[in-house]
C-alpha positions as CSV (number, residue, x, y, z in Angstrom):
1,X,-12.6,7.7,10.9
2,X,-9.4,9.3,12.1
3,X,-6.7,9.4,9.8
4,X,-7.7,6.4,7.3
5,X,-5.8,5.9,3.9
6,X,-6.7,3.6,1.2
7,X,-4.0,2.3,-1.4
8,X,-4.1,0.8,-4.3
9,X,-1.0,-1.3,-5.5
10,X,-1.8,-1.8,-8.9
11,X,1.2,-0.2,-9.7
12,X,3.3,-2.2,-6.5
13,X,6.5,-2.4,-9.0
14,X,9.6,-3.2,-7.9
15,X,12.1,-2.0,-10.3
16,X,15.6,-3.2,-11.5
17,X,17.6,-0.6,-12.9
18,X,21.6,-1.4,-14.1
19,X,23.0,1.9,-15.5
20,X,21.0,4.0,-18.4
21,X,19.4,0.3,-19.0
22,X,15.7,-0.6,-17.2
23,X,15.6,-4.1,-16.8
24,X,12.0,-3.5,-15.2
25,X,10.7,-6.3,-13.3
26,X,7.8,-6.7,-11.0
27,X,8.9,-8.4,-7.7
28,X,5.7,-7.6,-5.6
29,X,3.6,-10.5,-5.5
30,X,-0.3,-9.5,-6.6
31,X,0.5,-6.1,-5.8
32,X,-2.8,-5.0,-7.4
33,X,-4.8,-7.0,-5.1
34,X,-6.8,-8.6,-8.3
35,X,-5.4,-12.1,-8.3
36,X,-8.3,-14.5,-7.6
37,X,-9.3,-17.9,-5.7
38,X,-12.1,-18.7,-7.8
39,X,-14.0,-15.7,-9.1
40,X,-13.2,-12.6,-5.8
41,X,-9.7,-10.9,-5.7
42,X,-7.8,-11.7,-2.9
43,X,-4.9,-10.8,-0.7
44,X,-3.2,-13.6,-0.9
45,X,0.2,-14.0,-0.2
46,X,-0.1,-10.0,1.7
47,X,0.2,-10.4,5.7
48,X,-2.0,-7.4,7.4
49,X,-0.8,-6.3,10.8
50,X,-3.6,-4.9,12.7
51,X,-7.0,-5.0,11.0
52,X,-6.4,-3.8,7.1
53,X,-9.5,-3.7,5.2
54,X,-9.9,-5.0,1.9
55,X,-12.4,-4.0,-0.6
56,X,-13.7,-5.5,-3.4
57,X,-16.1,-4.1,-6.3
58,X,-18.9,-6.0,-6.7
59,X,-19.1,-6.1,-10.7
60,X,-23.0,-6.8,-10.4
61,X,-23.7,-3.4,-8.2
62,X,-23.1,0.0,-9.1
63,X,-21.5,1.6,-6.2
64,X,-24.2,3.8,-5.6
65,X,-26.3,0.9,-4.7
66,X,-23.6,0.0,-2.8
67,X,-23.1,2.8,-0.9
68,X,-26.7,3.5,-0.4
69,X,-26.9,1.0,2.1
70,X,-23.9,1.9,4.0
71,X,-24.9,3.1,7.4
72,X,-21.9,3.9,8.1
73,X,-20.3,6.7,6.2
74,X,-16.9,5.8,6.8
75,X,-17.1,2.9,4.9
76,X,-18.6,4.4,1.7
77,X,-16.5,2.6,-1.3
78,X,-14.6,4.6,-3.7
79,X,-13.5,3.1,-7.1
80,X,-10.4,1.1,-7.4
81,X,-7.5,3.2,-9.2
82,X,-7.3,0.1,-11.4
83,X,-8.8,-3.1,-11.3
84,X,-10.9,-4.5,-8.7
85,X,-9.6,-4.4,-5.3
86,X,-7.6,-2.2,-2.4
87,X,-7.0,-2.2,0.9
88,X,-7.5,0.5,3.9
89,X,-5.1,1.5,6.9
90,X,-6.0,3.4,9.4
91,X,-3.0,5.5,10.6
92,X,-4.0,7.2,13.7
93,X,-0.8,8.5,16.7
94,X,-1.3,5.9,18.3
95,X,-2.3,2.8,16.1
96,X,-0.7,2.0,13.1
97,X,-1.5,-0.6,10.2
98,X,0.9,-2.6,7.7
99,X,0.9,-4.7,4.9
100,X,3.7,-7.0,4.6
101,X,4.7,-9.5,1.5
102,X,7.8,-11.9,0.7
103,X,9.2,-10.4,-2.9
104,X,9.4,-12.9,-5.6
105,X,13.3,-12.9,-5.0
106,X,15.4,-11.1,-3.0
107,X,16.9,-8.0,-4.0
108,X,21.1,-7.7,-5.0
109,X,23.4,-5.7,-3.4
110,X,24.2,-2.6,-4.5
111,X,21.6,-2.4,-7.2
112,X,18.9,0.5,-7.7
113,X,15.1,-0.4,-7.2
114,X,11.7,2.1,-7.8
115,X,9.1,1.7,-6.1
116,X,5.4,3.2,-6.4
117,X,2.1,3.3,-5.2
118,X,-1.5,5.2,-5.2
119,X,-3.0,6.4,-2.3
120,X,-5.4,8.3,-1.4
121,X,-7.4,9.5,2.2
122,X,-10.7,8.8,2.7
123,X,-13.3,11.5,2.2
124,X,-14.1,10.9,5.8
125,X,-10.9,11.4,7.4
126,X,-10.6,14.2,10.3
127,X,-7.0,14.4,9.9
128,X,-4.3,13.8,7.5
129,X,-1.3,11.8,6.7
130,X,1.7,13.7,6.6
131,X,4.2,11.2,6.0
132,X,4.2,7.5,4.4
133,X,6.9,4.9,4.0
134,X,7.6,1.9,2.4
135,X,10.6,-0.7,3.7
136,X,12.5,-3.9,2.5
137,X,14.4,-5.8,4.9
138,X,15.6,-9.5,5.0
139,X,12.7,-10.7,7.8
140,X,9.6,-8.9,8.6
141,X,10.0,-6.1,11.0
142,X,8.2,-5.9,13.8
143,X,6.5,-2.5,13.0
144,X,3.3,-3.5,15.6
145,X,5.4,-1.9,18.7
146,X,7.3,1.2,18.8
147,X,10.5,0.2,19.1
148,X,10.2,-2.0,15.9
149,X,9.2,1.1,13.8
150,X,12.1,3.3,15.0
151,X,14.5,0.3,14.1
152,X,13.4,-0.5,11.3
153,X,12.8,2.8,8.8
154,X,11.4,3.0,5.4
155,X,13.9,3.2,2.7
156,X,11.4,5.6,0.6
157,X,9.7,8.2,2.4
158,X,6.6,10.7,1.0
159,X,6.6,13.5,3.6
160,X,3.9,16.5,2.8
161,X,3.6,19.3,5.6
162,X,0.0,19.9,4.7
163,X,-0.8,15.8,4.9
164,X,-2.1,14.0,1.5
165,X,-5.6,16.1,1.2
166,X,-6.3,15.1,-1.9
167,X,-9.6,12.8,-1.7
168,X,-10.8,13.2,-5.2
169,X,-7.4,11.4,-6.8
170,X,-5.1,8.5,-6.0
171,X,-2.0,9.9,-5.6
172,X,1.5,8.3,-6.7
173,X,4.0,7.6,-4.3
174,X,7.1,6.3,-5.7
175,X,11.2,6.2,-5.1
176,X,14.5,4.7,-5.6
177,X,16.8,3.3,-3.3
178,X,20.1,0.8,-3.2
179,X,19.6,-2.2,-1.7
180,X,22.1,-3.4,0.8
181,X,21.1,-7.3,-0.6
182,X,19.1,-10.1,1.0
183,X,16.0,-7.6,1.2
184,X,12.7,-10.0,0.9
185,X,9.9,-8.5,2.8
């Protein structure tokens, strides 16, 4: 599976910083992917664009059992970073998937916000992912064409020449920008 990433959001947190003082606050709805309607996590409120995966660890299967039945082997399950859940995107030149989500608030003008993530490639991959993004705008960009994606840039950027090779860790993914205000999605 060309070019497929997994990421865990566990750690999805938005970040208020005013001076030397961290007023840390998460404003990424169920970034880890673990809140629940009834017992399974779900993705709730996340919008996929394209066809994200979502995977979920069965707590009564070990995932070799699991996995032992998987004909496929692009669709072996790894473990969660943390908790129970993540989702896959497959990145390839020419396709793209996105996760979108409305914040909790939007963001002030002018103030400093971290973000992070965990990511990490799929031991499958054939290729890998040189560069990684996150954005915040005030409406959801339309990243499924072209155009929308050269419009609309991520306001942190990962960039490694050599791609993110690393299949035996999640790796973080973090940064700080200013927000120009009104930023929800």
């Amino acid at each position: 599976m060309k070019g497929k990433i997994l990421i865990s959001l566990l750690v999805c947190s938005l970040l208020v910083m005013r001076g030397s003082l961290l007023c840390a606050q998460n404003l990424v709805p169920n970034g880890s992917f673990d809140d629940t309607k009834g017992s399974r996590p779900t993705m709730k409120p996340w919008k996929k664009i394209n066809t994200v995966d979502f995977f979920v660890n069965a707590d009564d299967k070990r995932y070799k059992e699991v996995n032992a039945a998987k004909n496929d082997r692009n669709y072996i399950l790894r473990k969660p970073r943390t908790g129970r859940a993540y989702v896959g995107l497959r990145i390839w030149p020419r396709y793209n998937e996105y996760l979108q989500v409305y914040l909790y608030r939007e963001l002030t003008e002018g103030k400093a916000y971290a973000f992070e993530m965990y990511v990490t490639p799929s031991r499958y991959s054939n290729c890998y992912l040189k560069t990684l993004g996150v954005s915040f705008y005030p409406n959801r960009p339309p990243y499924s064409s072209r155009q929308g994606r050269e419009s609309f840039p991520p306001q942190i950027e990962m960039n490694r020449p050599m791609g993110i090779q690393d299949t035996a860790e999640w790796i973080r993914i973090n940064g700080v920008f200013i927000a120009k205000g009104g930023e929800k999605v």
